[in-house]
C-alpha positions as CSV (number, residue, x, y, z in Angstrom):
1,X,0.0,0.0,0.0
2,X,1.7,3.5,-1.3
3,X,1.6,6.2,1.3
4,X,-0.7,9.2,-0.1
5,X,1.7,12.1,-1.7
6,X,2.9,14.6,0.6
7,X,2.2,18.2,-0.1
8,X,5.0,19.4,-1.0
9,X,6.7,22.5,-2.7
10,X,10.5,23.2,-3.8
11,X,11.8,26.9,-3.3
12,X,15.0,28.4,-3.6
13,X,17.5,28.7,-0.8
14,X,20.2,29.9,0.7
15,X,23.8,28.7,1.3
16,X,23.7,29.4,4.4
17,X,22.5,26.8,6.9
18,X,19.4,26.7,9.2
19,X,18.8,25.8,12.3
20,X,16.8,22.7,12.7
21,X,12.8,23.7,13.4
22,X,10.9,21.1,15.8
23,X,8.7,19.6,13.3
24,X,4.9,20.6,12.7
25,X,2.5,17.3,13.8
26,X,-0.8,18.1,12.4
27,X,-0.7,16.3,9.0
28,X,-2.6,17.9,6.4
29,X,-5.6,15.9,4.6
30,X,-3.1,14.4,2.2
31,X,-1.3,12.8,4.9
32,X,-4.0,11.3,7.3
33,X,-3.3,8.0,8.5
34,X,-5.0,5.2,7.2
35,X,-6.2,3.2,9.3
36,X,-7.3,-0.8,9.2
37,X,-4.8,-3.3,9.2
38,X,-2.1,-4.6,6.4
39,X,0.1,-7.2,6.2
40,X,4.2,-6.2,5.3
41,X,6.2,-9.0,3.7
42,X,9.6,-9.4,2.6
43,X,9.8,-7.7,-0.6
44,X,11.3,-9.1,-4.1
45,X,15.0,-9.7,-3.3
46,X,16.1,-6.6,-5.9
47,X,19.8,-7.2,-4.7
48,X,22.3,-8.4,-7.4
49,X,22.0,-11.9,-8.7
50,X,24.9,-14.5,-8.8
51,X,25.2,-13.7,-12.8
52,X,24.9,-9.7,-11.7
53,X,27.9,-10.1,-9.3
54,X,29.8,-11.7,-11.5
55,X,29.5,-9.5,-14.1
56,X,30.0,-6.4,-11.9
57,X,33.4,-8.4,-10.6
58,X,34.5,-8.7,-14.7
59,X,34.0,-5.1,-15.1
60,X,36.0,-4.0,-12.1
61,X,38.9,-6.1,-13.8
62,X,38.4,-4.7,-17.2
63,X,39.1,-1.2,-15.4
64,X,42.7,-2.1,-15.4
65,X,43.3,-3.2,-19.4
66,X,44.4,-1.0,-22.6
67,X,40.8,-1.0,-23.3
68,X,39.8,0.2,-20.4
69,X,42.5,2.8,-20.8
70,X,41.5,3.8,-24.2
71,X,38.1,4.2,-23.2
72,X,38.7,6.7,-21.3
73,X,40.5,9.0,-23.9
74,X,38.6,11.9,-25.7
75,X,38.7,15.5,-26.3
76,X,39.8,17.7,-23.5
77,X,37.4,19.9,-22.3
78,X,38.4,23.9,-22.2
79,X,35.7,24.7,-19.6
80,X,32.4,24.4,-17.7
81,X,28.9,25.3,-19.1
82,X,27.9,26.8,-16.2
83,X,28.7,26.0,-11.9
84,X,25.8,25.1,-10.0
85,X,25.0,26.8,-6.3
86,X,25.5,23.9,-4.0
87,X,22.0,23.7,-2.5
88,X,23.4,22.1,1.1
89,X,25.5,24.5,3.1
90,X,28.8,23.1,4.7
91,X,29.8,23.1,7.9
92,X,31.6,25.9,9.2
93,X,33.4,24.3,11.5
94,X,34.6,21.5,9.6
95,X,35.8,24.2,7.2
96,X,37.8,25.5,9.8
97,X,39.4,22.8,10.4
98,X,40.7,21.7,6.9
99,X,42.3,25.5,6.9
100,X,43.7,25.0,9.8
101,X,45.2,21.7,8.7
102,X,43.2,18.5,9.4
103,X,40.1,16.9,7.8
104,X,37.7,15.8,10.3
105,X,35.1,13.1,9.7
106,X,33.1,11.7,13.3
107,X,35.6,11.2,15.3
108,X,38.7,10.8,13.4
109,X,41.3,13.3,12.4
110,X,43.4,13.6,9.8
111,X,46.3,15.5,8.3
112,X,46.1,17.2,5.3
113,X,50.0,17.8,4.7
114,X,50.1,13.2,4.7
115,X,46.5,12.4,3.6
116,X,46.5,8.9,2.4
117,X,43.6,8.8,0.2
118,X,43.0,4.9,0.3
119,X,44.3,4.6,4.0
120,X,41.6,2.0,5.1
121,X,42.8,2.4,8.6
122,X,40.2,4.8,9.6
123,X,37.1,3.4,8.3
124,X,35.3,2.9,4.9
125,X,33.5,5.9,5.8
126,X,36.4,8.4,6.1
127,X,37.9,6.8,3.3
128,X,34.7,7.6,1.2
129,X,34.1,11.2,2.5
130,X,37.6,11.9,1.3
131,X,37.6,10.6,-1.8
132,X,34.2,11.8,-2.5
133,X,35.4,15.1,-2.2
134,X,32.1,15.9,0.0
135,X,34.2,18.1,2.6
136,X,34.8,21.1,-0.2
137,X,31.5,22.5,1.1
138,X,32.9,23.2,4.0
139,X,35.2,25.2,3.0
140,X,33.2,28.5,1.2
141,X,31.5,28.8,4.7
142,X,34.7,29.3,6.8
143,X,36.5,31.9,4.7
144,X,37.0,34.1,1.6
145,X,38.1,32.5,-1.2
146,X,42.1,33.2,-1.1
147,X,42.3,31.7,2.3
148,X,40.6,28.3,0.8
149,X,41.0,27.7,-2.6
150,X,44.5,27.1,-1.7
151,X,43.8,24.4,0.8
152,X,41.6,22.9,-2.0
153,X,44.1,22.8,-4.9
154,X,46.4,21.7,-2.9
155,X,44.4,18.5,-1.6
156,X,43.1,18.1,-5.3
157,X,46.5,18.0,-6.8
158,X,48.0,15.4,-4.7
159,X,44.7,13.3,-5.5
160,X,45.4,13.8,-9.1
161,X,49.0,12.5,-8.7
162,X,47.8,9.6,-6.6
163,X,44.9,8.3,-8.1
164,X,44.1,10.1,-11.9
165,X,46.0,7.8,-13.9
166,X,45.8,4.9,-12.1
167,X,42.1,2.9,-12.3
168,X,41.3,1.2,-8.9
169,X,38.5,-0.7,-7.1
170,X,38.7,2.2,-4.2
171,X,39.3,6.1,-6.3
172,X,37.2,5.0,-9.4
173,X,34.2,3.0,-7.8
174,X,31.6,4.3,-9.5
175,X,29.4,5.9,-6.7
176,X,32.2,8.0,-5.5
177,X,33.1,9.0,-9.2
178,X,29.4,10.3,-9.1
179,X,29.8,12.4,-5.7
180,X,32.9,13.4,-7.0
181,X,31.8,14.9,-10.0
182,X,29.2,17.1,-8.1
183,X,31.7,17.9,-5.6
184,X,33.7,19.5,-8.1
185,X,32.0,21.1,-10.3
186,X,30.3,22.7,-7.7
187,X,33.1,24.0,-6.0
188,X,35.0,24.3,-9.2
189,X,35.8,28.0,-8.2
190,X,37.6,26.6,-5.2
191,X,39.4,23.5,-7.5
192,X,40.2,25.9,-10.6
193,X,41.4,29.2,-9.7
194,X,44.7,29.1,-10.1
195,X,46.9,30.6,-12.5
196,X,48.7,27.0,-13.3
197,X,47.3,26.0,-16.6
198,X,48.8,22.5,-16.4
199,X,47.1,21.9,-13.2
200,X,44.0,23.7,-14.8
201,X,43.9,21.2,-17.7
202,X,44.3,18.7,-15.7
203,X,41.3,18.8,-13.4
204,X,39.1,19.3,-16.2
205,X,40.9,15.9,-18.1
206,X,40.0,13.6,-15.1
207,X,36.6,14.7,-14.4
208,X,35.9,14.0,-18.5
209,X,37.6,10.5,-17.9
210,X,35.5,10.1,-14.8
211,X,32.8,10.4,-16.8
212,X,33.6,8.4,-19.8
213,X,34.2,5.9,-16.8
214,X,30.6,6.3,-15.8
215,X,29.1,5.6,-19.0
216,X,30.5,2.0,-18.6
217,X,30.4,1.4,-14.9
218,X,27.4,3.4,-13.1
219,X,25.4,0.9,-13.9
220,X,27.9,-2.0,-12.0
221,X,27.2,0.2,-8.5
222,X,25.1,-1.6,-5.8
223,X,21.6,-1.5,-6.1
224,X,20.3,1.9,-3.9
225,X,22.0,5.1,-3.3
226,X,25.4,4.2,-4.6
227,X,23.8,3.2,-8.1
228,X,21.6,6.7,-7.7
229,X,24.3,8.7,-6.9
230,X,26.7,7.2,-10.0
231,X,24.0,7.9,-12.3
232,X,23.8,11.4,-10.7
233,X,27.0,12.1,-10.9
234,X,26.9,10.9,-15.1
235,X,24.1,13.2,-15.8
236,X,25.8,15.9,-14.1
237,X,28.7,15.6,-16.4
238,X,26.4,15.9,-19.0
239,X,25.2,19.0,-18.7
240,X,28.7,20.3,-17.9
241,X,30.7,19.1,-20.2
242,X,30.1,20.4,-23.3
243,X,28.5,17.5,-26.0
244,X,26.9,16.0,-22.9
245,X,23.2,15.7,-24.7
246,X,23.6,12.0,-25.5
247,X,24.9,11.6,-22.1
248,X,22.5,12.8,-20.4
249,X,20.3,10.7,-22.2
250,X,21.4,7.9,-21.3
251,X,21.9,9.2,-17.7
252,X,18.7,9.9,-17.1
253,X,17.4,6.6,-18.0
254,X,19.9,4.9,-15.8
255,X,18.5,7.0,-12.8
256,X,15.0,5.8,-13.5
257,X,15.9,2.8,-13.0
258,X,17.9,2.9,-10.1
259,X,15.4,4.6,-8.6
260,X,12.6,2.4,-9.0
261,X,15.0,-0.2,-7.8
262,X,16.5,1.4,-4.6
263,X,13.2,3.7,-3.2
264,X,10.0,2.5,-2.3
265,X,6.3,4.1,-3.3
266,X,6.0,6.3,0.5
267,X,9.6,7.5,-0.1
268,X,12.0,4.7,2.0
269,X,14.7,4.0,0.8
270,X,15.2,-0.5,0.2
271,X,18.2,-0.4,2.8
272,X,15.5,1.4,5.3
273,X,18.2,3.3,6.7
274,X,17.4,6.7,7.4
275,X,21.2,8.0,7.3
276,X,20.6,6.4,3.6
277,X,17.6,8.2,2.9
278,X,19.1,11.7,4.3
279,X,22.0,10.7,1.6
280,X,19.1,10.6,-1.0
281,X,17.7,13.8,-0.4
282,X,20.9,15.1,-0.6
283,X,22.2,13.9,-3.7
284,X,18.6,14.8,-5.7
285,X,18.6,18.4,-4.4
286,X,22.3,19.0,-5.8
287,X,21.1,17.0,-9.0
288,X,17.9,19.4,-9.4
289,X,20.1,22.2,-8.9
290,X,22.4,21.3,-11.7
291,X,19.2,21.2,-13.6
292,X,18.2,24.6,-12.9
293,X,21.7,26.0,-13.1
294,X,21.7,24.7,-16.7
295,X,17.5,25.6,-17.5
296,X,16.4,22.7,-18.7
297,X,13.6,20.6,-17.3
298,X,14.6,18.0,-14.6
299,X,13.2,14.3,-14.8
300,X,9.6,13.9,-13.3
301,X,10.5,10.7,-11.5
302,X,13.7,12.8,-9.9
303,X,11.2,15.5,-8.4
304,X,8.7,13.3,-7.4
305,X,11.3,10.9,-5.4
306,X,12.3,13.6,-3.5
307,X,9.5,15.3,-2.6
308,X,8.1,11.8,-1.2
309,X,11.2,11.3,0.6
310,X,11.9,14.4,2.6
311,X,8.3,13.5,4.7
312,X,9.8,10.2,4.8
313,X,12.7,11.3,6.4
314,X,10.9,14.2,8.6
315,X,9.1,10.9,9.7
316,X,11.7,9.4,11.4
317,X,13.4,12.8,13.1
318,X,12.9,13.1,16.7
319,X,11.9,16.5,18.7
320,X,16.1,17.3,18.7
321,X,16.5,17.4,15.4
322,X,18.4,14.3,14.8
323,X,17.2,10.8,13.4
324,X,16.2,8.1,15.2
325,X,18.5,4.8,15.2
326,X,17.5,2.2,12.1
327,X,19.4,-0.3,10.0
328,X,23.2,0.3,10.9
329,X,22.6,3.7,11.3
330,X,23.1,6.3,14.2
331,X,21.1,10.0,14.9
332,X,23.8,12.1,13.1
333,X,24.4,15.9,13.7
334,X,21.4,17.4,14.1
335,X,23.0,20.8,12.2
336,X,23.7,18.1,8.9
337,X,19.9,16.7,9.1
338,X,18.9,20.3,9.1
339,X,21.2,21.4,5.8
340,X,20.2,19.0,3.6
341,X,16.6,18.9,4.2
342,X,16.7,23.1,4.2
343,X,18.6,22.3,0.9
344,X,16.1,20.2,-0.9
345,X,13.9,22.6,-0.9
346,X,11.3,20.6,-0.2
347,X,8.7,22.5,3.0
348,X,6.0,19.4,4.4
349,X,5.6,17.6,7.4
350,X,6.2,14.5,8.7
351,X,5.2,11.5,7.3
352,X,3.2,9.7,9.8
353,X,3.1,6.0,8.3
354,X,5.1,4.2,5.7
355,X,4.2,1.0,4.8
356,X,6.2,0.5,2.4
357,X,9.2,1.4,4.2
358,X,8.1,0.1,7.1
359,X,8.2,2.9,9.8
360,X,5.2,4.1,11.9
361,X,5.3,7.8,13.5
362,X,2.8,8.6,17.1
363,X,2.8,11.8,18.3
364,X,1.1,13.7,20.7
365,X,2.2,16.9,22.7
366,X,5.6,17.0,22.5
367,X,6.4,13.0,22.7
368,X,7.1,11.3,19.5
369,X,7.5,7.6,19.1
370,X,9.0,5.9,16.1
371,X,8.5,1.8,15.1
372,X,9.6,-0.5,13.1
373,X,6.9,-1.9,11.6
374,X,8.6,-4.1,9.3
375,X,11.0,-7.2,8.5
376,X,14.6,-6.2,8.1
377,X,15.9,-5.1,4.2
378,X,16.8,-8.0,2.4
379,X,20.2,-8.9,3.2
380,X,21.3,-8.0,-0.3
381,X,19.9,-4.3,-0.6
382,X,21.5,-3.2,2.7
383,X,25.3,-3.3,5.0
384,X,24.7,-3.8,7.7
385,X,20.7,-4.6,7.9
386,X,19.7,-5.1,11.7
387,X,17.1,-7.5,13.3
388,X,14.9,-4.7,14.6
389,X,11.5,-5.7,14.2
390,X,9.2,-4.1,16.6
391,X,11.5,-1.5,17.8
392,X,10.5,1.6,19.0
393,X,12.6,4.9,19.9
394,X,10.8,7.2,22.5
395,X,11.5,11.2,22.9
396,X,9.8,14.1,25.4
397,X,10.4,17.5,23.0
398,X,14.2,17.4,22.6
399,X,15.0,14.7,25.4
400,X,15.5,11.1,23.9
401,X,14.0,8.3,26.8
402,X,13.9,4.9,25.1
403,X,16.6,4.2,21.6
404,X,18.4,1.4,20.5
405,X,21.8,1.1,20.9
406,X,22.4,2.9,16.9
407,X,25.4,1.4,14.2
408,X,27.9,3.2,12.8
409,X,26.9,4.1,9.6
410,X,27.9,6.6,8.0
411,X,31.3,6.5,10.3
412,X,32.7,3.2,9.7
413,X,35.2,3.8,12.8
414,X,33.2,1.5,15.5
415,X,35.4,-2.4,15.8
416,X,33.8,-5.1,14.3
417,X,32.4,-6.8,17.0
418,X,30.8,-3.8,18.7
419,X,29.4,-3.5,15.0
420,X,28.5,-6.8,15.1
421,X,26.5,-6.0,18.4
422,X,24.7,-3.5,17.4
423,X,22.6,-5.1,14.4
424,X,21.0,-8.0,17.0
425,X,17.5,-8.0,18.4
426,X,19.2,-7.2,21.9
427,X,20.9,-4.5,20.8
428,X,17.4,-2.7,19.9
429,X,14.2,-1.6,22.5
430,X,11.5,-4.8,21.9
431,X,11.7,-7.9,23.0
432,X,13.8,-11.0,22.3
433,X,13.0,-14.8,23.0
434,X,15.5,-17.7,24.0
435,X,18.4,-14.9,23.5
436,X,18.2,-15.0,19.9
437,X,17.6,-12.9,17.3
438,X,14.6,-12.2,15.5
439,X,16.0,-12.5,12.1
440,X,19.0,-14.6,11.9
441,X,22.9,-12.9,10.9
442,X,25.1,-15.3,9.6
443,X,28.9,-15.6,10.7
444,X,29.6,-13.2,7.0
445,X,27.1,-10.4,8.1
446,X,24.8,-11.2,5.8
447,X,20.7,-11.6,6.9
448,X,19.2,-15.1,7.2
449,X,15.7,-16.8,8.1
450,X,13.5,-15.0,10.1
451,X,11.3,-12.3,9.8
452,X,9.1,-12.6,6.6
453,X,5.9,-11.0,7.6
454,X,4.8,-8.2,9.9
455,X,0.9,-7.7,10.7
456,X,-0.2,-4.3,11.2
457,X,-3.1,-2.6,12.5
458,X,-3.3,1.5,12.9
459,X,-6.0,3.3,14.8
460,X,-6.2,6.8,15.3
461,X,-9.4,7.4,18.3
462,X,-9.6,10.8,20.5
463,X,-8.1,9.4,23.4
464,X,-4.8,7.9,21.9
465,X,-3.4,6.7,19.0
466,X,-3.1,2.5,18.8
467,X,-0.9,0.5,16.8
468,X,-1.0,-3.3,17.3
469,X,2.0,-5.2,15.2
470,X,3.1,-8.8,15.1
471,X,6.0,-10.3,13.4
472,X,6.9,-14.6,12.5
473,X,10.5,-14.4,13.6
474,X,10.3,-16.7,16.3
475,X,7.3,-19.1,14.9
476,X,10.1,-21.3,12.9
477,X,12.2,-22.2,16.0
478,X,10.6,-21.5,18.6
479,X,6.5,-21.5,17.7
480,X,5.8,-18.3,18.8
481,X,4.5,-15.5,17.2
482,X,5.6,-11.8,18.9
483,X,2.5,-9.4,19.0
484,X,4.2,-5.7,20.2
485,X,0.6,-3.2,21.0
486,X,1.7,0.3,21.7
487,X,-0.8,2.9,22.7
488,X,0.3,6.9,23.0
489,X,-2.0,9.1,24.9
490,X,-3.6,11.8,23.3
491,X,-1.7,14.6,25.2
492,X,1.8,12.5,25.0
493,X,1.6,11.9,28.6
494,X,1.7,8.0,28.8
495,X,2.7,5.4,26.5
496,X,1.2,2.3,27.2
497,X,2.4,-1.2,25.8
498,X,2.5,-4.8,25.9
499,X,4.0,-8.0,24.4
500,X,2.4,-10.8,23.8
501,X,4.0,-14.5,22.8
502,X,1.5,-16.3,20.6
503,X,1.5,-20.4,20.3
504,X,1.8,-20.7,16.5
505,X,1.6,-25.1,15.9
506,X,4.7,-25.1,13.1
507,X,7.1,-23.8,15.3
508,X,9.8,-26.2,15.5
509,X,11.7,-25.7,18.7
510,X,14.6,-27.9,20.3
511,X,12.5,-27.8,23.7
512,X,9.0,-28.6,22.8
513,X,6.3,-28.0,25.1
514,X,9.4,-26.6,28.0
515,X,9.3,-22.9,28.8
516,X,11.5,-20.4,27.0
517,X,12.7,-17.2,28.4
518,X,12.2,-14.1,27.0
519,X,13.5,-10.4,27.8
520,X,12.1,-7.2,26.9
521,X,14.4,-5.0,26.8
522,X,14.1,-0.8,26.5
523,X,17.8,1.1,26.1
524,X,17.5,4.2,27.2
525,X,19.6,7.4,26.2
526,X,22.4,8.9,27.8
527,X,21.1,11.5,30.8
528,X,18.7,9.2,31.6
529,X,19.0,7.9,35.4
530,X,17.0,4.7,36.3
531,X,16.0,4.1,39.8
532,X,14.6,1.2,40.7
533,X,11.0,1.4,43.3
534,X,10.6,-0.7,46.3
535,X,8.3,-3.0,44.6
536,X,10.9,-4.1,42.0
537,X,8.2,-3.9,39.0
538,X,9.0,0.1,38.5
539,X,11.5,2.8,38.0
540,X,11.9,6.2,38.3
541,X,13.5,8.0,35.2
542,X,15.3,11.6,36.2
543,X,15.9,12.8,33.1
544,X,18.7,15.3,32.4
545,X,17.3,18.6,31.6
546,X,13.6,17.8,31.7
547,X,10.3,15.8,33.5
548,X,11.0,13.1,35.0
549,X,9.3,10.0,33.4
550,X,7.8,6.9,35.2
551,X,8.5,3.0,33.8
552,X,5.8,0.1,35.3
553,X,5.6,-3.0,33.9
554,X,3.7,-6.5,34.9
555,X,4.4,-9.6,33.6
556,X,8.0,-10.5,34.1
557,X,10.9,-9.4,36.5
558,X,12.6,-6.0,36.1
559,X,16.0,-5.3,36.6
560,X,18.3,-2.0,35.5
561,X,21.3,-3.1,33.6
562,X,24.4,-1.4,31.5
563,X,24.0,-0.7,28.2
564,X,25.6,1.2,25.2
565,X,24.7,4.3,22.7
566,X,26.5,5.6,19.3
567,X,25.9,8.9,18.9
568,X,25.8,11.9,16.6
569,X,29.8,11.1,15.7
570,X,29.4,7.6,16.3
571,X,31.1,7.5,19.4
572,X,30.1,4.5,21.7
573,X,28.2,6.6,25.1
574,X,27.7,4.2,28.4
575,X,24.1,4.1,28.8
576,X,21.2,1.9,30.8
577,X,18.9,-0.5,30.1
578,X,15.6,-1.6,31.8
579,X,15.0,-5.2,30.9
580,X,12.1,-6.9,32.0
581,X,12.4,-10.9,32.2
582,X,10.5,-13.8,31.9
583,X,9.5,-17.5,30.9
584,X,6.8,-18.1,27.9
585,X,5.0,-21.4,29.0
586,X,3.9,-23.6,25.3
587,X,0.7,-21.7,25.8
588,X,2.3,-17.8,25.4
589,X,2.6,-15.2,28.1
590,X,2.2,-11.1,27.8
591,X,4.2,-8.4,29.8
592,X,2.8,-5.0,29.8
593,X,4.1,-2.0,30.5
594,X,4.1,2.1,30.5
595,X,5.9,4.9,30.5
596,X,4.6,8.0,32.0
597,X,5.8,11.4,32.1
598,X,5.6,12.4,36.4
599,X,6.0,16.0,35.9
């Protein structure tokens, strides 16, 4: 079922970045929830076959052949046809930094002056943000244009002696050849201002054999945003580089399809991150505004992705700004969130339900919950994919209460068993039988059996707002079925809840007929102090710079416990845990349970 469109309206904006507004909750007509009940399944695997994988592995070795090489030879271009306005304002402070010396990406630092470009040491992620060339927006916003075009030739020139003339799986994967190419031309004041005409000529060489490189290999980039943003980057050359018609052609069929294969109808993205989807809206604002730099009309289906997924992604923002914790990914900066979605232009509200993508929005006052409604991405759409089903992330205004534990996407920097941590049932606030996980991970990281469909029912009443979600993770070994109800008062006050564990006769577990134990766990976020009541079935929740909160629960034993938050930088943050224990007997069990603002 396809969410209804947003309403939705693109303007022009500024380069200078906004602060990040609490979002409006009263959805307009088009975006009413629909109530009734639906049933989410496992989508169409849309990942790369074996024969696709194979074939993308024989064109990452033809990169390094003669023919390769003479593919990428052709007239050198003299100039630009025009230099877009970046429509996503840098960071300032970031911008500092790289004049002062050092690139900074989370929490790692690095110096310019001995910048390894494909120095793996620090993380995929910093390796791509360098290469990508993303950081040169951060450098207009922190001073005038002698102070950093310097810093930006000189960065740019040792790339080009390190990586122009030499084809590699790391500089020339086609995704980052697509974010480079909109990285530079549009900073190309900062990359081409010098007097050198050798250096001159040689910028503008690369990024036309970047794009001849493109016109063979964006369609070899995983299925999602990498493919969208190599196709991106291809069109953008296009309109450029003078002669570009054909390519962008050809461009913007390629972006058709990737984006049918790597959105969905209500404007998710198939990983279901939201740090993904926040890197979709990002890439199709700077793509539009190529577009309108250059006059000509932009693709329909371009526009219309983007407007349904800015709501999408306002969906899953909590009251400070910053996202909530999905699929291998952590809040992020609240100031970055606010950028880009100031930059696409792009003024609506959040989306309340998306079926499709599998997130449900209550709200009510100033508490906002977020759930995952839905089975994890299919193991071949997404790194990373986490065994969240039935999740939910909790916030007062600007004060998180209940998260999950968060992944270190886009960072890369966390090690690979805390990584490996993070993606399990455990690691996320719902519930988790005989320890295990609600959708199996395989020793390799990739997904296996569990989760295939979710249940779904969505009531909107004066008093509160009721959603009552089930998911067959469990049925297959251990013949239960987990039913999750969640019920948010209408002035945000409470949140009520309960789990249920549901006999279901296929179920196929090693101790038939024997109790299993269950936990329910709910992580909550750094600042929050837990107090246990005399009774041992409450808490008391101060929480740092607001109300306090109440927990109760029935139904199983409760017990406060360590636990563990990534934040913003993807830093790992000591945190605490209520976890609420029990045994299901062969004929299923409930635990309920509330949280109640006190003040």
């Amino acid at each position: 079922m396809s969410a209804p469109r947003p309403v939705a309206t693109r303007k022009a904006v500024s380069n200078r970045a906004a602060p990040p507004e609490a979002p409006r909750e009263e959805p307009p007509p088009e975006q009413a929830v629909a109530p009734g009940r639906s049933l989410v399944r496992v989508g169409a695997d849309r990942g790369a076959s074996l024969a696709e994988r194979v074939v993308g592995q024989f064109h990452r070795l033809t990169w390094r052949t003669p023919l390769h090489q003479m593919r990428l030879r052709g007239r050198h271009p003299l100039k630009l046809l025009g230099v877009p306005r970046d429509p996503v304002a840098g960071d300032a402070r970031a911008g500092a930094e790289l004049i002062e010396g050092e690139i900074v990406w989370g929490t790692v630092r690095a110096d310019l002056a001995t910048l390894d470009f494909a120095d793996s040491r620090h993380g995929r992620g910093f390796v791509d943000h360098v290469q990508s060339f993303a950081w040169l927006r951060d450098l207009p916003v922190a001073g005038p244009r002698e102070v950093t075009a310097p810093v930006a030739e000189a960065v740019l020139a040792r790339w080009l002696h390190a990586h122009a003339d030499r084809v590699d799986d790391v500089a020339w994967r086609p995704d980052l050849w697509g974010r480079r190419i909109l990285a530079w031309t549009f900073h190309a004041p900062l990359i081409l201002s010098s007097g050198d005409v050798t250096y001159r000529s040689a910028v503008l060489n690369t990024l036309a054999r970047g794009a001849r490189h493109l016109d063979r290999a964006a369609d070899t980039a995983a299925v999602g945003v990498p493919r969208i943003a190599a196709y991106a980057g291809l069109i953008v050359a296009g309109l450029l580089i003078p002669g570009g018609d054909p390519r962008v052609a050809i461009g913007e069929q390629g972006l058709a399809r990737a984006l049918r294969q790597g959105t969905m109808p209500d404007g998710g993205v198939v990983s279901r991150s939201p740090v993904d989807l926040l890197d979709l809206v990002e890439l199709l604002a700077s793509l539009l505004a190529v577009y309108e730099e250059r006059r000509r009309e932009p693709p329909g289906m371009a526009t219309a992705t983007l407007a349904r997924a800015v709501p999408a992604l306002l969906g899953v923002m909590l009251g400070d700004g910053q996202l909530s914790s999905w699929q291998g990914g952590g809040p992020l900066d609240a100031g970055r969130v606010a950028r880009v979605v100031t930059g696409s232009g792009i003024r609506t509200r959040p989306q309340r339900q998306s079926r499709d993508w599998g997130f449900q929005r209550l709200s009510a006052g100033q508490t906002v919950a977020v759930i995952d409604c839905a089975p994890p991405p299919a193991s071949r759409l997404a790194r990373g994919g986490c065994a969240s089903t039935l999740a939910f992330e909790l916030a007062d205004g600007p004060r998180r209460i209940v998260v999950n534990c968060g992944g270190g996407q886009p960072w890369g920097t966390l090690t690979r068993g805390i990584a490996a941590g993070l993606r399990t049932t455990a690691a996320h606030s719902t519930l988790t039988l005989a320890d295990s996980n609600s959708t199996a991970i395989h020793a390799d990281g990739s997904l296996g059996r569990g989760v295939t469909l979710v249940e779904l029912d969505r009531q909107e009443q004066e008093a509160a707002s009721r959603i009552e979600a089930s998911h067959d993770g469990y049925v297959r070994r251990h013949g239960f079925v987990h039913r999750r109800l969640l019920s948010l008062a209408a002035d945000g006050r409470e949140l009520a809840g309960e789990d249920v564990l549901l006999p279901r006769n296929e179920g196929r577990g090693s101790r038939p007929g024997l109790p299993i134990a269950f936990a329910a766990r709910f992580h909550l976020a750094p600042g929050v102090e837990a107090t246990a009541t005399a009774d041992g079935m409450a808490a008391l929740l101060r929480v740092d710079g607001g109300p306090p909160w109440q927990f109760r629960c029935r139904g199983g034993a409760l017990a406060i416990e360590d636990g563990l938050w990534i934040d913003g930088a993807g830093r790992p943050t000591p945190a605490t845990q209520l976890v609420v224990t029990g045994e299901a007997p062969a004929g299923g069990t409930s635990v309920s349970w509330t949280f109640k603002r006190a003040g």
